[in-house]
Structure formats: C-alpha cells, structure tokens
C-alpha positions in Angstrom: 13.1 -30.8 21.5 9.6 -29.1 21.5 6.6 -30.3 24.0 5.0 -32.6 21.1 8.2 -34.6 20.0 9.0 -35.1 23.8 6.1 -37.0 24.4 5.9 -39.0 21.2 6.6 -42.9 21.5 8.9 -44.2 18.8 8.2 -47.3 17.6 11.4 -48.9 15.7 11.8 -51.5 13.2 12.9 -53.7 15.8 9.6 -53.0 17.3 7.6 -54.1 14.7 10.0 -57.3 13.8 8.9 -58.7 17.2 5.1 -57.3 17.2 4.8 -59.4 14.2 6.8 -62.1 15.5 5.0 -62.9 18.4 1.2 -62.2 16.7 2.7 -64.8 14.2 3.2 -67.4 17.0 -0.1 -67.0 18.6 -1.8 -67.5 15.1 0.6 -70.9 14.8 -0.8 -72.1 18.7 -4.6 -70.8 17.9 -4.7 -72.5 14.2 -3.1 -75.6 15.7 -5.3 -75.6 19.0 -8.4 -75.3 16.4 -7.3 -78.2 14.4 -7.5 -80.2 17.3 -10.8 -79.4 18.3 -12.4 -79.5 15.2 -14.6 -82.3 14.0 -14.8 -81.2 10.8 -12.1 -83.1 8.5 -12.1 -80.5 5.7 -11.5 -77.5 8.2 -9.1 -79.2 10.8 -7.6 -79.7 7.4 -7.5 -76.3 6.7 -6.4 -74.9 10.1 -3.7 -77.1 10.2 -2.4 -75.9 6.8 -2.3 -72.2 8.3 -0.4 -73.7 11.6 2.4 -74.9 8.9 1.9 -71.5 6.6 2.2 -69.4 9.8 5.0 -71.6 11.3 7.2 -70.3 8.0 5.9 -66.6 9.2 7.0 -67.2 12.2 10.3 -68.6 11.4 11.1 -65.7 8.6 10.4 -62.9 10.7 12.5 -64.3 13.9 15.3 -64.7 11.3 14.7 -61.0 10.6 14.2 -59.9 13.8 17.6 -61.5 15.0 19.6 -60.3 11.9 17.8 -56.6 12.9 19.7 -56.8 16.0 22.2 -58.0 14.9 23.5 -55.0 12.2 22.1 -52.1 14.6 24.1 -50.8 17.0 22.2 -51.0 21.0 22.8 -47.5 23.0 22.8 -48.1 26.5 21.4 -46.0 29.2 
C-alpha cells in the first residue's frame, strides 16, 4: 500500500446509511421543535408536515441501515 492510500479514510455504505440516518432525526426533532414554537398556523402547519415526511426518512433509511448490516459480513480486529 503506497503512502497516499495509507492515509485515506474510507467511508462505507454503512457510513453513509447512518450519516443520513441520524441528520434525518435531527431534521424530525428541529421541524417538530419549530412547530411548537411557531405562532404562525400556516407554517407550524408546514413544519409539522416535514416532522411526519422526515419521520418516513428516517424510518426508511434505519430499515436500510439495519438490513446493510445485516447482509455484510463484520471483520473483527
């Protein structure tokens, strides 16, 4: 293995299932925490829509993530 590809950071798919994951659950707390504290009826409205819509994210991508796991072999060190 040359210098370069000793120092390179892989980032997997299983990396990226649970990046997205988790960036999906903060959007689902931070549009549900804005729905709350919005006066406004037409955009607490609206926030809370993308809570649900990003709730289903959420919920698709942990499936994936799990499944992921599931089918790839772990190496242990």
């Amino acid at each position: 293995m040359d210098e370069m590809n000793r120092n390179e950071v892989e980032i997997t798919t299983y990396d990226r299932l649970l990046r997205a994951w988790e960036n999906s659950m903060e959007l689902v707390r931070d549009y549900e925490m804005y729905s709350k504290r919005i006066d406004d009826e037409k955009i607490k409205k609206i926030f809370k829509r993308y809570a649900e819509e990003e709730g289903k994210h959420a919920t698709e991508l942990r499936e994936l993530l799990l499944e992921y796991r599931n089918k790839t072999p772990r190496t242990t060190n």
